[in-house]
C-alpha positions as CSV (number, residue, x, y, z in Angstrom):
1,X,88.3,51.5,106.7
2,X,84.5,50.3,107.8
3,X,84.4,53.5,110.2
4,X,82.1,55.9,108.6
5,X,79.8,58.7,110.0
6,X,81.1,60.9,112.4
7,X,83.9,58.8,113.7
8,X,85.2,59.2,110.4
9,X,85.4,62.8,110.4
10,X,86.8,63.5,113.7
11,X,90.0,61.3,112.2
12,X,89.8,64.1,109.4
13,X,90.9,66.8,112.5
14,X,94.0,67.7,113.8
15,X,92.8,69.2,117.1
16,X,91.8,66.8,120.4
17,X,88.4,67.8,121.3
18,X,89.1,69.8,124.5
19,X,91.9,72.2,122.1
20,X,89.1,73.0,119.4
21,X,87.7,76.0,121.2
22,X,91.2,77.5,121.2
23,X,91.7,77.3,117.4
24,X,88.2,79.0,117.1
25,X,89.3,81.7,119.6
26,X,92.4,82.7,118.1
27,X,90.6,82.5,114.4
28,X,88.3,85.0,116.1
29,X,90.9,87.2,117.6
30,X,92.8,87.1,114.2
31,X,90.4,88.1,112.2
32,X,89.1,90.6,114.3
33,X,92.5,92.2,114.0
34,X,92.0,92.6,110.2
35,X,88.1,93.9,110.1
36,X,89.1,96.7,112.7
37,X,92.0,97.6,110.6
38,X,89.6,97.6,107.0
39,X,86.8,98.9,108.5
40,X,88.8,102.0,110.6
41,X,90.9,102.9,108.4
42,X,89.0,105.2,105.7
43,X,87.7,106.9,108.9
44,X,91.3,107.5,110.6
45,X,92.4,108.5,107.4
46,X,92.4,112.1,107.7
47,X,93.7,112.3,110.8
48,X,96.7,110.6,110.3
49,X,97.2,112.8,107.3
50,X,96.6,115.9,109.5
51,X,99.2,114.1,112.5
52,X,101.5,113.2,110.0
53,X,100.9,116.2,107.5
54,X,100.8,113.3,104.6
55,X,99.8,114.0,101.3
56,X,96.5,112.4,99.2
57,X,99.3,110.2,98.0
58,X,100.9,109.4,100.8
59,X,96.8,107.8,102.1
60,X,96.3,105.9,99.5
61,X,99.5,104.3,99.9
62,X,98.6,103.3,103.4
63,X,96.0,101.4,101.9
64,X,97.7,100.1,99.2
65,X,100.7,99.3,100.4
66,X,98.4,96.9,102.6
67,X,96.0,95.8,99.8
68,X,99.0,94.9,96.9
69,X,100.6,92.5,99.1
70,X,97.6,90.7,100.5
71,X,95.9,90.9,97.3
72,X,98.8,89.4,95.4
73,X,100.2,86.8,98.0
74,X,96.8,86.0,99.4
75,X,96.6,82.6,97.0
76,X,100.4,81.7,97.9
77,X,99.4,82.4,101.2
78,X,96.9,79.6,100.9
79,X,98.9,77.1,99.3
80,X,101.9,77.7,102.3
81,X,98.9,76.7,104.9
82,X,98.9,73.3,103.1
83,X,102.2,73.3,102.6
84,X,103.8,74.0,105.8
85,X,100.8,73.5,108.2
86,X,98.3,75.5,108.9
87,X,98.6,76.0,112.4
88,X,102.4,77.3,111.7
89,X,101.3,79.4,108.9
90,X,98.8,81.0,110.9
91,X,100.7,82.1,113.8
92,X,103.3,83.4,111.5
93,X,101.0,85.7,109.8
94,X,99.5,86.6,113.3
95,X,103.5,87.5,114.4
96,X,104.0,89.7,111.8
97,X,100.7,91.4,111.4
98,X,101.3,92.7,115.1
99,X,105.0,93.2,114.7
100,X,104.1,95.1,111.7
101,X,101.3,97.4,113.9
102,X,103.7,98.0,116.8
103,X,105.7,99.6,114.5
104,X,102.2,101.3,112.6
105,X,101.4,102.7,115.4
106,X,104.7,104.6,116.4
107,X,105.6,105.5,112.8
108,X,107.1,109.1,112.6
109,X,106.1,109.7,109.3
110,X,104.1,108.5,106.3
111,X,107.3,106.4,104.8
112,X,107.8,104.2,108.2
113,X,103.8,103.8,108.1
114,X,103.5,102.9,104.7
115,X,106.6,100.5,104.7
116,X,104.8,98.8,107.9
117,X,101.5,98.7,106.1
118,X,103.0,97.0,103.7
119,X,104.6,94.4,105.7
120,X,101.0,94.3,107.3
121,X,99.7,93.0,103.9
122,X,102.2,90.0,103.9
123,X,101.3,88.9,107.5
124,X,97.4,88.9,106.4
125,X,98.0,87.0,102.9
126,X,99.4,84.4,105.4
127,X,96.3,84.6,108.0
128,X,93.5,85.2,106.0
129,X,93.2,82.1,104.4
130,X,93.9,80.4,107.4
131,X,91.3,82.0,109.5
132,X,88.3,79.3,108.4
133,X,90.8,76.8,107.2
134,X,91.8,76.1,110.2
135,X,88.4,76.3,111.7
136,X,87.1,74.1,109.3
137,X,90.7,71.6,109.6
138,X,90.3,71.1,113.1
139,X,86.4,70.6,113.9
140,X,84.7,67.3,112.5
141,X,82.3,68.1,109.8
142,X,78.9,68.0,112.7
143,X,80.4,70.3,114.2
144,X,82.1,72.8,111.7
145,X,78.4,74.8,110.9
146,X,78.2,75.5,114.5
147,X,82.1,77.0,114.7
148,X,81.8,78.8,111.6
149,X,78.8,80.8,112.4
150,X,80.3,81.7,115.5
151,X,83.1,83.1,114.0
152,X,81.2,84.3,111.5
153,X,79.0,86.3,114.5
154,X,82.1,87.6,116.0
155,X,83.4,89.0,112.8
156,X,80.1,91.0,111.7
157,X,80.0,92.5,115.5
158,X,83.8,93.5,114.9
159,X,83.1,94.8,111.5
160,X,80.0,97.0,113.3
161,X,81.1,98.0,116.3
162,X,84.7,98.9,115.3
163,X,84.4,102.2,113.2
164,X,81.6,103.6,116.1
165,X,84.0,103.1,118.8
166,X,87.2,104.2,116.7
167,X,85.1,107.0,115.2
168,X,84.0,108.2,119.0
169,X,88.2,107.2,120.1
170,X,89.1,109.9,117.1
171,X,86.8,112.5,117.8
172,X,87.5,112.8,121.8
173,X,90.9,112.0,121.8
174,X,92.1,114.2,118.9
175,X,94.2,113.5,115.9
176,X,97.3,111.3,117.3
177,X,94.9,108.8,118.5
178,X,95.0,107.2,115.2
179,X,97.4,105.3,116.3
180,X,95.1,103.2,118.3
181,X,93.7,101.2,115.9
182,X,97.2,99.5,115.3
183,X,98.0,98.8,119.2
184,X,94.7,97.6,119.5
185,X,96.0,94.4,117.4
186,X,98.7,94.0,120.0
187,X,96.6,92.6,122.2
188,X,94.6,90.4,120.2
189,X,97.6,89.0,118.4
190,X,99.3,88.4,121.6
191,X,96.8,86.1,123.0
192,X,95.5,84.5,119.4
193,X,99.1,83.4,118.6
194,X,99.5,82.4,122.6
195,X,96.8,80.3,122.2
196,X,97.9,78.7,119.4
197,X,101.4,77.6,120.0
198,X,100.5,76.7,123.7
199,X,97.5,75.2,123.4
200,X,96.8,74.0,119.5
201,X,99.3,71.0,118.3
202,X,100.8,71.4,114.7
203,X,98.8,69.9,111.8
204,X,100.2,67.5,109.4
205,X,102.4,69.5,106.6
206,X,102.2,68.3,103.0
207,X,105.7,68.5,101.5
208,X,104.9,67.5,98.0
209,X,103.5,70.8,97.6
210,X,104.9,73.5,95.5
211,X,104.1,77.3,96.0
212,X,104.4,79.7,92.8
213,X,106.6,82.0,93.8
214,X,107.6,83.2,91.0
215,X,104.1,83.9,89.6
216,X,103.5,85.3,92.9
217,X,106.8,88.1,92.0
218,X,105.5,88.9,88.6
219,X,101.7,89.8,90.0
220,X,102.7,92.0,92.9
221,X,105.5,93.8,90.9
222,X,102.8,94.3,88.0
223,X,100.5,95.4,90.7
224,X,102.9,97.7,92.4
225,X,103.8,99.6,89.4
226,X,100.3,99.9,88.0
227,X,99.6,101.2,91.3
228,X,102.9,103.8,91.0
229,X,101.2,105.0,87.6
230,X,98.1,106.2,88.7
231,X,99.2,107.8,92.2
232,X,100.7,111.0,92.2
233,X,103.9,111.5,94.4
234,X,102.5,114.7,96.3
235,X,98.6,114.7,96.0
236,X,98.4,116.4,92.4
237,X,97.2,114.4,89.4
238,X,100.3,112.0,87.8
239,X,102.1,113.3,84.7
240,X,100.9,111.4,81.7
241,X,104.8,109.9,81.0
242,X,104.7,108.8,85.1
243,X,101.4,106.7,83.6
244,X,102.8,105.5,81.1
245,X,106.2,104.4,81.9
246,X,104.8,102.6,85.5
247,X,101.7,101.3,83.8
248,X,102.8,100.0,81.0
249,X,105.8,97.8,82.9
250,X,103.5,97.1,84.9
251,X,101.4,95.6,82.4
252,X,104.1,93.8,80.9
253,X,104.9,92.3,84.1
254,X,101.2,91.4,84.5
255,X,101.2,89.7,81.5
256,X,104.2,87.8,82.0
257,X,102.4,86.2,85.2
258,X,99.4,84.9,82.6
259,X,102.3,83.5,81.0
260,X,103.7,82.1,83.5
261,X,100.3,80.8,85.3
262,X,99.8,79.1,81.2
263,X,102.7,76.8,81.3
264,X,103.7,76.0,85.0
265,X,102.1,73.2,86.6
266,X,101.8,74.1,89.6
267,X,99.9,77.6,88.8
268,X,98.0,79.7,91.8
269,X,95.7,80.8,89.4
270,X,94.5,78.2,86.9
271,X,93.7,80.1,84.0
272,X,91.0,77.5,82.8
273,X,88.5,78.3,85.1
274,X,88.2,81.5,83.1
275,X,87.0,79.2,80.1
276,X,83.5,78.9,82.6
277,X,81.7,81.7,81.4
278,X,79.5,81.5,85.1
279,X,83.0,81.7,86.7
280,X,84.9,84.8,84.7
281,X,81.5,86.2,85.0
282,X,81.4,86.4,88.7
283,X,85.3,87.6,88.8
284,X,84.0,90.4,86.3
285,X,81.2,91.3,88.2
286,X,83.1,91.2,91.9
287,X,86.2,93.1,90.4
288,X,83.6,96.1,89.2
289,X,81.7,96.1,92.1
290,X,83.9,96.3,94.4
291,X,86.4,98.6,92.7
292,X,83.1,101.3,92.9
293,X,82.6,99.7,96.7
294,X,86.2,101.0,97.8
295,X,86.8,104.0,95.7
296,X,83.5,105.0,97.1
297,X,83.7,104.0,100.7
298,X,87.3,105.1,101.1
299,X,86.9,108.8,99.7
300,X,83.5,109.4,101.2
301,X,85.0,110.0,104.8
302,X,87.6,111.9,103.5
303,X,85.3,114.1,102.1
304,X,83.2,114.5,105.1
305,X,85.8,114.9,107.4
306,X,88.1,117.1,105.5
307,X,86.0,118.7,103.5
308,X,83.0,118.9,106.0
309,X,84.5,119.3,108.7
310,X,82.8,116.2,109.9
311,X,83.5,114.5,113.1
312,X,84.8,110.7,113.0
313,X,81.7,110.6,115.4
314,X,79.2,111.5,113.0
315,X,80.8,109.6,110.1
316,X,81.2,106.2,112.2
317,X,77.8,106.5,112.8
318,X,76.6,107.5,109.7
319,X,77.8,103.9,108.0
320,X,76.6,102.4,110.9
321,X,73.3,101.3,109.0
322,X,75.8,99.8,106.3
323,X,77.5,97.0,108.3
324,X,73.5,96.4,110.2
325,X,71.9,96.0,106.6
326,X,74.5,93.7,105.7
327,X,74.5,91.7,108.6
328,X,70.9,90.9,108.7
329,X,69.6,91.1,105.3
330,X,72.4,88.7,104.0
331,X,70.9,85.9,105.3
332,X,67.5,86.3,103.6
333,X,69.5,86.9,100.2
334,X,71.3,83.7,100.3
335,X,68.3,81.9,100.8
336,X,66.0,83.7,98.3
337,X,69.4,83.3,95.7
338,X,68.5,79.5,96.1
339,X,65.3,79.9,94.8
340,X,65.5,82.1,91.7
341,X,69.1,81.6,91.2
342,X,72.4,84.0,91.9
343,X,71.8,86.4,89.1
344,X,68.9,88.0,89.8
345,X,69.6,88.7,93.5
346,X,73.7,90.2,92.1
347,X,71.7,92.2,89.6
348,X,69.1,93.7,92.1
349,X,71.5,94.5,94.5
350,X,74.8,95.9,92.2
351,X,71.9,98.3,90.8
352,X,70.5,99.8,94.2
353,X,74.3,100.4,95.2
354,X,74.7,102.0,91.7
355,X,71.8,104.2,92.7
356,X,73.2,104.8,96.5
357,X,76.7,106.4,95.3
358,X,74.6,108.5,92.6
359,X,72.5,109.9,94.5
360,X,75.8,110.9,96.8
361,X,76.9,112.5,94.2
362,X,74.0,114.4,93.9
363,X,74.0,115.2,97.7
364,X,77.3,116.1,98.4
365,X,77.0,119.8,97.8
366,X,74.0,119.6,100.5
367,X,77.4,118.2,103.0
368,X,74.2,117.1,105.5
369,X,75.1,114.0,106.9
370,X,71.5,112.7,108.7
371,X,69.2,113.5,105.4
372,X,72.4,113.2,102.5
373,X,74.7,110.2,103.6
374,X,72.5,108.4,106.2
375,X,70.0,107.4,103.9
376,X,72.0,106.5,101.2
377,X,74.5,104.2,103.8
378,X,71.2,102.3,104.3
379,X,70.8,101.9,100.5
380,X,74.0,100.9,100.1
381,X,73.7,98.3,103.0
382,X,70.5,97.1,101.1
383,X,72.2,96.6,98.1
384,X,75.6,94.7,99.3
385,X,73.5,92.6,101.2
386,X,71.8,90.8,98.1
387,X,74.9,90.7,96.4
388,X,77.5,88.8,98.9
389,X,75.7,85.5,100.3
390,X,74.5,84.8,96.3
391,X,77.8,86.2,94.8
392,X,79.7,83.8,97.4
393,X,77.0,80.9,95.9
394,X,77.6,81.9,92.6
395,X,81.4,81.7,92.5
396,X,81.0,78.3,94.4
397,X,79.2,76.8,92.1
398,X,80.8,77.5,88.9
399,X,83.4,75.3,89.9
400,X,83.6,71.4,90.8
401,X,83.5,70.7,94.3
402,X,87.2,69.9,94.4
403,X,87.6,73.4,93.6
404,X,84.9,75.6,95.8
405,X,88.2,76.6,97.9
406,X,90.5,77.9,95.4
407,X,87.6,79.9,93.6
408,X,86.6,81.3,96.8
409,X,90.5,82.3,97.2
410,X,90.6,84.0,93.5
411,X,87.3,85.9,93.9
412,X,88.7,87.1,97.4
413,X,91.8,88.0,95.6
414,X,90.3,89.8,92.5
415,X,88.1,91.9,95.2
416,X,91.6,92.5,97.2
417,X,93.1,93.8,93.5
418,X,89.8,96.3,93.1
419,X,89.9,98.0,96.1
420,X,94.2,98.4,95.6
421,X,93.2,100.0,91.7
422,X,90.2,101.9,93.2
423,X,92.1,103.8,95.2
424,X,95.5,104.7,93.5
425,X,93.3,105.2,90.2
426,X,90.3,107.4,91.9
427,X,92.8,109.1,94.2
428,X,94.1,110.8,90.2
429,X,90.5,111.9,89.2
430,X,89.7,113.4,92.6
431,X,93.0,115.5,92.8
432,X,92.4,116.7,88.9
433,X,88.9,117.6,89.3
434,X,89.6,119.5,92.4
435,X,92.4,121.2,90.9
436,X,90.2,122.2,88.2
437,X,87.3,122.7,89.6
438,X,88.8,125.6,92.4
439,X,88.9,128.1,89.9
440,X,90.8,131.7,89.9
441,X,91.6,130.1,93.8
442,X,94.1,127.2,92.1
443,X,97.0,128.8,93.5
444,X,95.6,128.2,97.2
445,X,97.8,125.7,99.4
446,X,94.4,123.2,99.7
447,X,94.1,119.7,98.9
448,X,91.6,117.3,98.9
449,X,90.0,116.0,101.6
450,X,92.0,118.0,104.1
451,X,90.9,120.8,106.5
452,X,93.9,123.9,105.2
453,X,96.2,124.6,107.7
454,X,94.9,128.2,108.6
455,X,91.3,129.8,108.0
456,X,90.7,130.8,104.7
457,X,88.4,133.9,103.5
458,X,84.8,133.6,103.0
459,X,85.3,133.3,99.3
460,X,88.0,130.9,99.2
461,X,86.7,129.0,101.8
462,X,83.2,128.5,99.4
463,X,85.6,127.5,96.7
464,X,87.3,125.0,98.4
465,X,84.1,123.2,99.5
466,X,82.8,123.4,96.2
467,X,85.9,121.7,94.7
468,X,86.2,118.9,97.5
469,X,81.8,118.5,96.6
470,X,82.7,117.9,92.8
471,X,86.0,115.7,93.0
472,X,83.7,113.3,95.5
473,X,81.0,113.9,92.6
474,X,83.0,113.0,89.8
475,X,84.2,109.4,92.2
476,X,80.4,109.1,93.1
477,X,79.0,109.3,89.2
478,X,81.7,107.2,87.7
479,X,81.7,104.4,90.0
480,X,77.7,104.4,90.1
481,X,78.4,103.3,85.6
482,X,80.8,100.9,87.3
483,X,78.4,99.1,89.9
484,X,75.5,99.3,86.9
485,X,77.7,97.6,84.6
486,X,78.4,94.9,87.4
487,X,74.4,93.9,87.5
488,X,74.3,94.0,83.7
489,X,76.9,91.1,83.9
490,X,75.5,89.3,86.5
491,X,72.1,88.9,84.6
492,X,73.7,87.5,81.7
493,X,76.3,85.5,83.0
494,X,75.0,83.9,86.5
495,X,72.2,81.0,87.0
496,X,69.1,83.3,86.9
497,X,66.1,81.3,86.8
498,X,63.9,84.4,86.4
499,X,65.4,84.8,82.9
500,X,65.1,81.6,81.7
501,X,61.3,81.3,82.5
């Protein structure tokens, strides 16, 4: 016990020395897989609803059947890493995240894909969490800044550079080439779990540890059938006793896991974090931030491409300046948030990304892509990238240090949630204002965010446009409130140094 220093902390790793670069390789490749798959998606959305002739529906399920399971399981997920090693967790998330996108990227029909999506989600609550855990398990602490900022290099060039080479893939290659983006992960999965059981030796397991499984049950079935309630079966907008029958089990469910999470002790959400007002504020904030972040971002190149008739190209390239902005400018926000506090940095940024998708909604009908979305992309960039780095500090530090890992797990989770409501609840308003909004032309076989399957006359044509323009509108406006709302919290609820001088 009288070594200290950095003899100490190599004893703390699990990985010799000459193995440690393979643990940060396959963390690489692993997480690659699952930035190329978020970041592509929204883009090779309406192709695989033109390939597959799926419904509005049927594309948000893609997504969500992905998003519930990782967003439910994702703590669980966590917990298993500890609990059954973290290099054996790992690799079986890896396995069936690419088992699950072989059979993505052959699916016949919107069914298979969304079953395999959904199996996708369970893979990636498993490998998520263990993607820096591991990093950070098997480097000694002098070493782990270094390994962590490579991965974290990796990942923002992944996150860039995948939607402008799948965009370019979708445009030149035509619709079935969709299916790309899933066999892509073949490869990279292959070799990250190769690396792993052939090169990486097993960490220690800790058996004493109990996962909440059944809390993990009651969330994803309260999730699922929220979900159920506000996405229509065929594209149209849900019938009101669909909403209310799905939503409100659902609810009941959900409330039955804050039971549950109350009175077991071995919860993987401790409810008394929320007593923090610093830490329910940042989960506030993050859940209505990024609800507006993926309704917004999901539906936007759906509108340009289906509505536009947009290339994948163009659209790739127009949120190009997004990932850049947030790449570099995040940096510069986390150390400024160290100065005048989190809040003040949340609350500037939340409001310029409220004034980014408002001012989409005010371009759309313009359907100009360099002088309407470019622009605003930038803006948005701007504004996400003084929200993460301090929001990340902020959730950190409303906790005790013993802690800092499962609050980053529960705001990663709550984000998850968002983006799964977001797009089953904003996938309802966008098919009712369309419907509404086309006029004596309702009875036309359109739908949102889809090119119609034969010309249409000049007049119809006009109408449809102007319907897909005002559905995107109506998701651009009401999520601007949403991201407004998010800075009002973030001013009164994080350390902001500015308001208390």
């Amino acid at each position: 016990m009288t070594e200290t220093g950095p003899a100490t902390a190599a004893q703390a790793t699990f990985c010799p020395a000459g193995d440690r670069i393979y643990v940060l390789v396959a963390a690489i490749l692993a997480s690659s897989m699952g930035f190329i798959d978020g970041s592509v998606l929204s883009i090779a959305t309406p192709a695989i609803r033109a390939n597959l002739g799926a419904t509005l529906a049927d594309a948000q399920w893609i997504s969500n059947a992905y998003l519930l399971f990782l967003s439910s399981l994702l703590l669980i997920g966590g917990a298993a890493g500890d609990r059954f090693g973290l290099r054996n967790v790992f690799a079986l998330g890896i396995l069936m995240f690419v088992a699950a996108s072989l059979v993505c990227a052959v699916a016949p029909d919107p069914t298979f894909l969304i079953i395999a999506r959904a199996v996708q989600g369970i893979g990636a609550a498993l490998m998520v969490p263990g993607s820096l855990a591991i990093i950070a398990k098997a480097y000694p602490r002098e070493e782990r800044g270094k390994a962590i900022g490579l991965w974290s290099a990796f990942s923002s060039l992944t996150t860039i550079l995948g939607p402008v080479i799948g965009g370019f893939v979708l445009t030149t290659m035509g619709d079935w080439s969709w299916r790309l983006v899933f066999a892509i992960n073949l490869p990279l999965g292959g070799i990250a779990l190769a690396l792993l059981l052939l090169r990486v030796p097993a960490d220690a397991p800790e058996p004493g540890r109990r996962l909440d499984l059944l809390g993990g049950a009651l969330v994803t079935a309260g999730l699922l059938l929220v979900a159920l309630g506000l996405t229509g079966t065929d594209g149209s907008v849900p019938m009101l006793s669909h909403i209310v029958i799905y939503c409100g089990i659902g609810l009941l469910a959900l409330l039955g896991f804050l039971y549950w999470e109350s009175r077991t002790r071995t919860p993987m959400l401790p409810l008394h974090h929320f007593r923090n007002v610093a830490f329910s504020g940042a989960q506030g904030l993050t859940f209505l931030l990024y609800f507006a972040l993926a309704a917004v971002t999901f539906f936007l190149p759906m509108t340009m491409i289906g509505g536009w008739g947009v290339t994948a190209a163009e659209v790739s390239i127009a949120f190009l300046p997004f990932g850049i902005a947030l790449t570099v400018l995040s940096p510069y926000a986390g150390k400024l948030a160290d100065k005048i506090g989190p809040g003040p940095m949340i609350t500037i940024g939340a409001a310029i990304v409220a004034l980014a998708f408002a001012l989409l909604g005010v371009m759309a009908p313009l359907q100009n892509v360099w002088l309407g979305v470019l622009p605003l992309t930038i803006l948005m960039g701007i504004g996400m990238s003084a929200v993460v780095s301090p929001l990340s500090t902020a959730v950190m530090t409303s906790v005790e240090d013993r802690d800092t890992g499962l609050a980053s797990g529960v705001n990663n989770a709550v984000a998850r949630v968002a983006g799964l409501l977001a797009v089953a609840l904003m996938g309802g308003v966008a098919a009712f204002v369309f419907e509404r909004s086309l006029g004596g032309f309702a009875e036309l076989p359109v739908f949102f965010g889809m090119q119609p399957d034969s010309p249409l006359a000049a007049d119809a044509e006009s109408a449809r446009m102007a319907a897909n323009d005002a559905a995107f509108a109506a998701i651009a406006y009401s999520n601007a409130a949403l991201a407004l709302i998010s800075a009002v919290i973030a001013w009164f609820t994080q350390v902001n140094r500015l308001r208390k001088g």
